[in-house]
C-alpha positions in Angstrom: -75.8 92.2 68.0 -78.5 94.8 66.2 -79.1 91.4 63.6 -82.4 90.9 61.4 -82.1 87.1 62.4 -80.5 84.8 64.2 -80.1 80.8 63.9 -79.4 77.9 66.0 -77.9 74.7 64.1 -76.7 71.5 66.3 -75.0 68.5 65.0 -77.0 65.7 64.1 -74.8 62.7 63.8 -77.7 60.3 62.6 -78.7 62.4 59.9 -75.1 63.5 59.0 -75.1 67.2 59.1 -76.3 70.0 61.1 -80.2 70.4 61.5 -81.7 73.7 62.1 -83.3 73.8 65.4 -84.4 77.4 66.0 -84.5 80.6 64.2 -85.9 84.3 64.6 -85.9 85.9 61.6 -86.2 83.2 59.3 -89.3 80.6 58.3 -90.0 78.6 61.8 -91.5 75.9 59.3 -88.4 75.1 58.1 -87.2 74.3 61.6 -86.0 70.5 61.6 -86.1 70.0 58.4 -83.2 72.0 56.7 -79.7 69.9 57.2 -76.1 71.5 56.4 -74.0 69.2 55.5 -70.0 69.5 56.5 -69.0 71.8 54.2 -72.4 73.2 52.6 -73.2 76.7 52.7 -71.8 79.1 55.1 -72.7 77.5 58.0 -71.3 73.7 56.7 -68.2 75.5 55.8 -67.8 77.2 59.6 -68.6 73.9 61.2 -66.1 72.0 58.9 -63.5 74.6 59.8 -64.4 75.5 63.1 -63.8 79.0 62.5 -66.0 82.0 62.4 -66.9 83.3 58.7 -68.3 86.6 57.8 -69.8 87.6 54.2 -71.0 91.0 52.9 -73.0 90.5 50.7 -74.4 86.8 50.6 -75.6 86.8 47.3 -72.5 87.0 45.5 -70.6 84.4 47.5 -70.0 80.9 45.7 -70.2 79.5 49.6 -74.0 80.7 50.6 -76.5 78.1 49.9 -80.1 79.3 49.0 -82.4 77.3 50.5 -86.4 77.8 49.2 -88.8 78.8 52.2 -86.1 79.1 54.3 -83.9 82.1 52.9 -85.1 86.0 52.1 -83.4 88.0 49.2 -83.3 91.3 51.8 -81.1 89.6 53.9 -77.5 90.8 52.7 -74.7 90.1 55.3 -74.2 87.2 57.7 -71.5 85.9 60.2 -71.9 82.5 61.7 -69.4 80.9 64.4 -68.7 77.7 65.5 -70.1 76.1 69.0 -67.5 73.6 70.3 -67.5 71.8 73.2 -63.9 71.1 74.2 -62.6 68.8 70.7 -66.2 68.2 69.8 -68.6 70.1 67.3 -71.4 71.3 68.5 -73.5 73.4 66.2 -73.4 76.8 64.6 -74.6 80.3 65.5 -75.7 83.0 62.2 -76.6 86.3 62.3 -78.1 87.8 59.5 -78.4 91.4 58.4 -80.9 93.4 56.0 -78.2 96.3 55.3 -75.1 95.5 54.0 -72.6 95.5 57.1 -68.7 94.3 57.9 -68.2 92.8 61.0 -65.6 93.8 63.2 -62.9 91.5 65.3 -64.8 92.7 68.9 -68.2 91.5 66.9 -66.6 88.3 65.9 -65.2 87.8 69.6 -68.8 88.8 71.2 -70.9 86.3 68.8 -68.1 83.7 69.7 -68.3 84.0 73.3 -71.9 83.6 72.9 -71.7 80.6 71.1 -69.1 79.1 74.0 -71.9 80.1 77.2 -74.2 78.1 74.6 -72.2 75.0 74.5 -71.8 75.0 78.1 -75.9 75.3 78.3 -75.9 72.5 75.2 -73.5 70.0 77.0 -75.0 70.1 80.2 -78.6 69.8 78.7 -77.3 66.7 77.0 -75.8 65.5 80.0 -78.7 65.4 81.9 -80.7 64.3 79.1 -78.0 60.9 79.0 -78.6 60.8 82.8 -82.5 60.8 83.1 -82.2 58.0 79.9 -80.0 56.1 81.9 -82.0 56.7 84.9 -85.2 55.5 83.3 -83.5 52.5 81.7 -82.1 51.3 85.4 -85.8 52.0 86.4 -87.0 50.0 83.4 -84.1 46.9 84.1 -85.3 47.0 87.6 -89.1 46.9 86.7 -88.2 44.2 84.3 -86.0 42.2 86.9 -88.4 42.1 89.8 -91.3 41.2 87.2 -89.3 38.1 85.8 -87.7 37.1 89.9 -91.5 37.1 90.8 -92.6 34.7 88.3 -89.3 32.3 88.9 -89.6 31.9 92.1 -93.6 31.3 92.2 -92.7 28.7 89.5 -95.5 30.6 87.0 -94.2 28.6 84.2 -93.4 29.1 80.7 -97.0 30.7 79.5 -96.7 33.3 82.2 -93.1 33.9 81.7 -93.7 34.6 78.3 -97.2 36.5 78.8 -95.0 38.9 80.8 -92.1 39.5 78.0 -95.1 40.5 76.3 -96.7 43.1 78.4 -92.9 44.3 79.3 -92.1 44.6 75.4 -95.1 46.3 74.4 -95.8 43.5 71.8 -97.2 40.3 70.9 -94.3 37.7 71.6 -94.3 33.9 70.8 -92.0 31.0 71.4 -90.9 28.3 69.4 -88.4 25.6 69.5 -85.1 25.1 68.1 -86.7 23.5 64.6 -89.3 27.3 64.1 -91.9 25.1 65.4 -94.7 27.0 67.6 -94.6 26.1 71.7 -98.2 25.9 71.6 -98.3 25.4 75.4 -97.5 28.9 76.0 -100.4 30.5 74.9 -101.0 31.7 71.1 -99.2 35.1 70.8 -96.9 36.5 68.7 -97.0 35.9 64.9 -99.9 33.9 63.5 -98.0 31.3 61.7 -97.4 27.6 63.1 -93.9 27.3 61.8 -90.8 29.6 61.1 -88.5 28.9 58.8 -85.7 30.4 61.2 -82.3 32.0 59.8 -78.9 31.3 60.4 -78.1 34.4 62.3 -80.6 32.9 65.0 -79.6 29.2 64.5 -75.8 29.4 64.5 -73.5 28.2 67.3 -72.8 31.2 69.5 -75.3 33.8 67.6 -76.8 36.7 69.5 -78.4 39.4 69.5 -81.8 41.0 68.0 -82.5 39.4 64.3 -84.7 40.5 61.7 -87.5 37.8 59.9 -89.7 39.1 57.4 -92.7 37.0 56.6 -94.6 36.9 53.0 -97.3 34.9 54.4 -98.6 36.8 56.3 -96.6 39.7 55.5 -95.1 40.6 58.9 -91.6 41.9 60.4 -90.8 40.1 63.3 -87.6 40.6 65.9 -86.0 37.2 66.9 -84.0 36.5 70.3 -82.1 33.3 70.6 -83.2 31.4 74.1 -79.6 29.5 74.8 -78.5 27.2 77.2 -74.4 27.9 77.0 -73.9 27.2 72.8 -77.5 25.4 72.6 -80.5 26.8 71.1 -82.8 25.7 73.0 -86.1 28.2 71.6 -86.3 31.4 69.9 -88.6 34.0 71.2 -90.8 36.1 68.3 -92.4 39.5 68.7 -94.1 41.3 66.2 -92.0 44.2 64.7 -88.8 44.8 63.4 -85.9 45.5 65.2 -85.3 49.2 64.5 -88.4 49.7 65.5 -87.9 48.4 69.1 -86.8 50.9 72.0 -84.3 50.6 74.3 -87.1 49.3 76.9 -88.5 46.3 74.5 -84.9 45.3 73.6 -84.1 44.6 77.6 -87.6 42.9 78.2 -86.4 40.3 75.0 -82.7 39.6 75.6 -83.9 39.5 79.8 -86.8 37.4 78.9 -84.8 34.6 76.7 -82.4 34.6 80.2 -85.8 33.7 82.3 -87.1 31.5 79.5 -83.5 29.5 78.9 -83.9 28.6 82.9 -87.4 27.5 83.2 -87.3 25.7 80.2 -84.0 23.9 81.6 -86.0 23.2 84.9 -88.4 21.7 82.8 -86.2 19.7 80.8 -84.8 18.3 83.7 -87.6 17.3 85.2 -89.2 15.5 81.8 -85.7 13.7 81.4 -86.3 12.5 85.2 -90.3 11.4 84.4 -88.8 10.1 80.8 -86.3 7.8 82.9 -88.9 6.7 85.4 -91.5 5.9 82.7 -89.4 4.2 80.1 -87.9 2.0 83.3 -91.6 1.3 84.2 -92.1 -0.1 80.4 -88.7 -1.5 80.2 -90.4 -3.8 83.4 -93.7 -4.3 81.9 -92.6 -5.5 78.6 -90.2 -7.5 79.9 -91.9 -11.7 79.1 -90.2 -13.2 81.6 -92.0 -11.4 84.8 -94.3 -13.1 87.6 -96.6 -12.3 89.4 -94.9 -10.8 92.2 -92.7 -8.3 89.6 -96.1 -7.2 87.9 -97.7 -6.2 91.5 -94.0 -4.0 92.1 -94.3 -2.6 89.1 -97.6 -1.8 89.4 -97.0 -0.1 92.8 -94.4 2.2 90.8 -96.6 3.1 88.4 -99.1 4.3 91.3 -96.1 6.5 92.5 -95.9 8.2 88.9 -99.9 8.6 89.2 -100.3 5.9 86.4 -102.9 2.6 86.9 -101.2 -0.1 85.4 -104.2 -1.6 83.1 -105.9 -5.1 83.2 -106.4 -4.9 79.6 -104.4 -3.2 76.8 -103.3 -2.9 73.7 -99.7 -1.9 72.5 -98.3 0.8 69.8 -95.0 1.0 68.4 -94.0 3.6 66.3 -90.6 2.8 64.3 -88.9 5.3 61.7 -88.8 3.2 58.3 -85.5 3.8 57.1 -82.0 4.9 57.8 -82.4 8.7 57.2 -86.1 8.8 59.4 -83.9 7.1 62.4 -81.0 9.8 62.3 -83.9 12.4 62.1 -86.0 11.0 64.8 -82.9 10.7 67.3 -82.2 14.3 66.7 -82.4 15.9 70.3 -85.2 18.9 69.0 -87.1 15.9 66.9 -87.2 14.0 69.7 -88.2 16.7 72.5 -90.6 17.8 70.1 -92.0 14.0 69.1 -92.2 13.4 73.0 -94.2 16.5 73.8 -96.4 16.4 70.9 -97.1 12.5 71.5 -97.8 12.8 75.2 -100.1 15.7 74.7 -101.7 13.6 71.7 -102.5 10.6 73.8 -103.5 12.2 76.9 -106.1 13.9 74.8 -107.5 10.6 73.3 -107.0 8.0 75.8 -106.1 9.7 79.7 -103.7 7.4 81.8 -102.2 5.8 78.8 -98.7 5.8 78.4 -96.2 6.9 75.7 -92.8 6.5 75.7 -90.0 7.8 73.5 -87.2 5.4 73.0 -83.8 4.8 71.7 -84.9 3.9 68.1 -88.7 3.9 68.6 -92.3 4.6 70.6 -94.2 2.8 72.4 -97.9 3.8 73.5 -99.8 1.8 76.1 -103.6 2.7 75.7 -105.9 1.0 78.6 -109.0 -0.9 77.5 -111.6 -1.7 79.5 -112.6 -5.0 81.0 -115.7 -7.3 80.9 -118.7 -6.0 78.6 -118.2 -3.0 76.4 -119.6 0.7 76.9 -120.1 3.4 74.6 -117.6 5.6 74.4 -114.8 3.1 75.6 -111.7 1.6 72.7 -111.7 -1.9 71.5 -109.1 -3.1 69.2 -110.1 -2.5 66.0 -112.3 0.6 66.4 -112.8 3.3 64.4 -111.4 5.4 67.3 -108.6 3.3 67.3 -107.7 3.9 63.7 -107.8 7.6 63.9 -105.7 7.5 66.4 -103.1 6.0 64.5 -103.4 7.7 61.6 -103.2 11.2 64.2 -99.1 9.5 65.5 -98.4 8.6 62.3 -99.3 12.9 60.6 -97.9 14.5 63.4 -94.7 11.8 63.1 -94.5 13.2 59.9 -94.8 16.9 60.8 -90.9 16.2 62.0 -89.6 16.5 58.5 -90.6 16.3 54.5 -88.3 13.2 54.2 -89.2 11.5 57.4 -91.3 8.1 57.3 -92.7 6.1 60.0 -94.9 3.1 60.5 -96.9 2.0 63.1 -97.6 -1.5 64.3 -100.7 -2.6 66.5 -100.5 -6.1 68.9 -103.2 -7.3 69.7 -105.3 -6.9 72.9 -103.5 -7.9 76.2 -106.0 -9.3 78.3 -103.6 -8.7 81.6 -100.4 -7.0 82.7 -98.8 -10.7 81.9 -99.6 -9.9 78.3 -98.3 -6.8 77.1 -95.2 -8.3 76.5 -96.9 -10.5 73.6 -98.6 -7.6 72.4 -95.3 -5.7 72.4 -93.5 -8.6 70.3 -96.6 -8.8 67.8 -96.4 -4.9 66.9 -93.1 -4.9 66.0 -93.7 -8.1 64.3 -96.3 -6.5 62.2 -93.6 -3.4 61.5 -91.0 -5.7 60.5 -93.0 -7.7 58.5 -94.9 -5.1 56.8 -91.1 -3.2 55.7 -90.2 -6.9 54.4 -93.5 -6.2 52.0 -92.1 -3.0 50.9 -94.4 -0.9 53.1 -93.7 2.0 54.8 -96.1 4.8 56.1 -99.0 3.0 57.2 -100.0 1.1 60.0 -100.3 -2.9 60.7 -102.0 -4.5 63.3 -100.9 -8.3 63.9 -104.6 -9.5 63.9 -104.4 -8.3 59.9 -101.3 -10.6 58.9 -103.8 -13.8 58.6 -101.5 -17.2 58.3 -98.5 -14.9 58.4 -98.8 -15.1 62.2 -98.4 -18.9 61.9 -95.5 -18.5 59.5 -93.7 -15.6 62.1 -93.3 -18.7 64.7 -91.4 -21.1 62.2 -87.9 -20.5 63.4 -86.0 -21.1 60.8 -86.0 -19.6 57.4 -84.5 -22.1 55.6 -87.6 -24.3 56.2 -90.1 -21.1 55.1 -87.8 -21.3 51.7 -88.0 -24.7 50.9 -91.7 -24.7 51.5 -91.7 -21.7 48.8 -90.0 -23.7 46.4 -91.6 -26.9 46.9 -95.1 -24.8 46.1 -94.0 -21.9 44.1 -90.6 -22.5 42.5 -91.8 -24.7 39.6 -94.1 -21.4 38.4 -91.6 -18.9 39.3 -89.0 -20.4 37.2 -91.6 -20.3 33.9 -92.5 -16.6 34.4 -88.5 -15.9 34.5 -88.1 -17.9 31.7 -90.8 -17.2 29.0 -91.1 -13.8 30.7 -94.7 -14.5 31.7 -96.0 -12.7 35.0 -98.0 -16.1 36.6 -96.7 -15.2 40.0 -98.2 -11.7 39.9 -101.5 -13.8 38.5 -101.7 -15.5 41.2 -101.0 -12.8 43.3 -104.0 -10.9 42.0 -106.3 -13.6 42.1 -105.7 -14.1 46.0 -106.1 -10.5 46.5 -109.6 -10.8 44.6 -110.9 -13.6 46.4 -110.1 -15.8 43.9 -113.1 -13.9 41.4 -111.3 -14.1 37.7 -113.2 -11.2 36.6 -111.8 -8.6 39.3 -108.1 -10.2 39.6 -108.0 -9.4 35.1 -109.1 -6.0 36.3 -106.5 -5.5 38.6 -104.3 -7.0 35.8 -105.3 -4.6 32.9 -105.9 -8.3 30.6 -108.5 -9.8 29.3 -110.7 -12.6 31.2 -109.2 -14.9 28.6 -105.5 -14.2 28.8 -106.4 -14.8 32.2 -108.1 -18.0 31.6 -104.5 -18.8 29.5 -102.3 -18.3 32.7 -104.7 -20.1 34.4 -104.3 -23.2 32.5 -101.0 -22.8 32.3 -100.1 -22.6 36.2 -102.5 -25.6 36.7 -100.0 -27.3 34.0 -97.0 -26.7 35.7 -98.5 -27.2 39.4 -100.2 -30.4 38.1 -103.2 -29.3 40.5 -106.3 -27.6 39.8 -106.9 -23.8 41.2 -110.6 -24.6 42.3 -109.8 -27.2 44.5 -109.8 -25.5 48.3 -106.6 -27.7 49.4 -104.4 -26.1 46.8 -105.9 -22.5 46.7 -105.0 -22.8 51.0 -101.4 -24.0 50.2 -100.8 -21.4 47.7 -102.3 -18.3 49.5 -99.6 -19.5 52.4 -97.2 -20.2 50.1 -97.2 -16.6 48.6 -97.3 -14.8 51.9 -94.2 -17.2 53.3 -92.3 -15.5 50.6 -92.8 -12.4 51.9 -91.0 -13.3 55.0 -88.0 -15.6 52.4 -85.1 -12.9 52.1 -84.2 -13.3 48.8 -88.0 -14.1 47.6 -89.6 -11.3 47.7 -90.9 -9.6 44.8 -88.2 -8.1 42.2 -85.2 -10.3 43.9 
């Protein structure tokens, strides 16, 4: 063509124009960074009309585009054609010239057909560039299918499973449950954080797909993929990075892996439903008062079969949510699964070959103790072990939820299979009576109610109120009337030990207006407060009207 230059443009649709992509004749560090858009300059115009355009003299066209770095004032003339593949826009072929020069029609034509043996060369480049992609992603689905077959069918488990989803996406990957809480059970990758607060484009029925999460804390991107069973969430697999910046090769090894971790974790399920089943039937049996002798040694021959020792001597755990919104929280299929997991692992670790059991409307633990003369190391009632233990169900009971409460009540020890039972009726004694008292969150062992173990057996209530009356009423009745508190007095002093100086403390009075309420209960009671006999029958009296519906303080 006898040109000072000629340039190469191809349509770039993700950066919405055409990009130069080679050049003799002009700056070669412009190449890739200068972008016509439809319409722009010469060439935008050619490419938006998909006809050839010649100018004389450039400079004193309205169309031409100067470009800094890229364009030379000695350059005068310039024709630039379209390449077209069939319908679609290719790119765009200039010449430029030094001297001022008109192009003919057989110039035109020649730089055109040019421009048409280029598309042919473009399109089938592209073509096979489409077909190597497609070849290496078949090679990368295959790679990523026989990876994820392997570990199924070896059973490898979850860790594995998701160990590999790391190593096939390039990235650290975690897995949490439906709730954003961390699977801690398969390993500790993916994003440092215990919890993710997860968004509804992961949590909605039916949702799909890559999703973004940016952390503040630590600040991190993270790509989310739904693990589903049908509509249910069942986990949500994390890797670090956002999702524009995953390839077509990490995206596969994601939405493959949440396939392969939906069905392992469904095999799993199954089989803790089955070992749920078995094991809450085993305690349904053992807790059951009316069994002999012969049903204890069957039972105990189950237990062997599920690799558990039924124990000579045990004590009995019961976890209960404290009100109505902790119970519809707790029986919440992912609060559940989760309270289950996390409270087998738990006891395991403390006690090995007890038992814990997630029911209905409640837990039960069975934690062995051992038999005949005590040895370091081993759990008696009342230890300090013991106590940590509780207090370890009742914070991770409350890692379910900011509004969720629970309590746990302690029997005491069963000294044989026969017994449990008893200790099974006396921990959920001590829960129901401690949520007559107003308490919730704590735990309360039956050998800490005192006389209110004797006042549990008394049948009837009617008889516990009377009894209140008889002892209490008369002072009751004054502190409504003269708006006195006497009951809480006395209430104070009991919880002192009967020591005046500590109960005004715990008061906020004065040892004499103490001394005042004094007299004046031993006035209406026509009995002295030093005597023994009446300090007994008004200790019992006040705790009776805790268990008095009706009775209790501020009714």
């Amino acid at each position: 063509m006898e040109a000072d230059v000629c340039s190469l443009y191809l349509q770039d649709e993700a950066r919405g124009g055409l990009v130069l992509t080679a050049t003799n004749g002009l700056n070669q560090g412009a190449v890739g960074r200068v972008v016509m858009a439809p319409g722009e300059g010469i060439t935008g115009t050619v490419a938006a009309r998909r006809t050839p355009l010649w100018v004389l003299d450039v400079a004193t066209d309205p169309r031409f585009k100067w470009i800094p770095g890229l364009d030379e004032h000695r350059f005068t003339s310039m024709l630039s054609v379209p390449i077209l593949a069939g319908p679609r826009m290719v790119g765009a072929l200039n010449i430029q010239t030094v001297r001022r020069r008109e192009f003919g029609a057989d110039e035109v034509a020649f730089l055109s057909a040019i421009a048409g043996a280029l598309a042919g060369v473009l399109e089938r480049s592209e073509l096979q560039h489409r077909l190597e992609l497609q070849l290496e992603e078949i090679q990368r689905s295959e790679t990523v299918h026989e990876r994820f077959t392997e570990l199924v069918l070896s059973g490898a488990g979850l860790a594995r499973i998701v160990e590999a989803i790391s190593n096939l996406a390039g990235g650290e990957v975690g897995l949490f449950d439906p709730l954003g809480f961390r699977l801690e059970q398969v390993g500790g990758g993916g994003p440092p954080v215990r919890r993710l607060s997860l968004p509804p484009a992961i949590t909605a029925e039916g949702a799909a797909g890559l999703v973004p999460l940016s952390l503040s804390r630590p600040r991190l991107d993270l790509t989310l993929a739904s693990v589903r069973a049908g509509s249910e969430l069942v986990a949500v697999l994390a890797m670090v990075g956002a999702p524009d910046q995953a390839t077509p090769g990490r995206r596969r090894a994601l939405e493959h892996g949440a396939t392969v971790v939906a069905l392992e974790m469904l095999k799993e399920r199954a089989a803790a439903e089955v070992e749920q089943r078995l094991r809450g039937d085993l305690l349904d049996g053992l807790l059951t008062p009316t069994q002999n002798r012969e049903d204890l040694a069957r039972l105990a021959l189950r237990a062997e079969r599920l690799g558990y020792r039924v124990p000579e001597r045990a004590w009995v755990l019961v976890l209960e949510p404290d009100d109505e919104r902790s119970l519809n929280g707790y029986q919440a299929a992912p609060l559940q699964d989760r309270l289950r997991r996390d409270l087998n692992e738990l006891t395991q670790l403390r006690f090995p070959g007890a038992l814990a059991v997630t029911r209905a409307s409640s837990a039960v633990i069975l934690i062995p103790a051992h038999g005949g003369e005590a040895q370091p190391g081993e759990v008696e009632p009342g230890s300090a072990e013991l106590d940590q233990f509780c207090q370890a169900v009742l914070q991770l009971a409350r890692g379910l939820g900011r509004r969720l409460s629970f309590s746990i009540g302690q029997g005491s020890l069963a000294r044989s299979a026969a017994e449990l039972a008893r200790a099974h009726a006396e921990a959920r004694q001590s829960l129901r009576l401690a949520r007559r008292a107003g308490a919730a969150g704590q735990v309360t062992s039956y050998r800490s109610l005192g006389a209110l173990r004797l006042l549990l057996e008394v049948p009837d209530p009617e008889v516990l109120r009377r009894f209140v009356a008889e002892t209490l009423g008369p002072v009751m009745d004054y502190g409504r009337g003269h708006r006195t508190p006497l009951l809480e007095t006395l209430e104070a002093l009991v919880a002192e030990s009967w020591n005046q100086r500590a109960a005004a403390r715990r008061l906020h009075v004065h040892i004499n207006t103490l001394a005042y309420r004094l007299q004046r209960i031993e006035d209406i009671l026509g009995a002295r407060l030093d005597q023994p006999e009446t300090r007994v029958v008004v200790s019992v009296s006040l705790q009776a009207r805790q268990l008095v519906p009706g009775q209790r303080r501020g009714e």
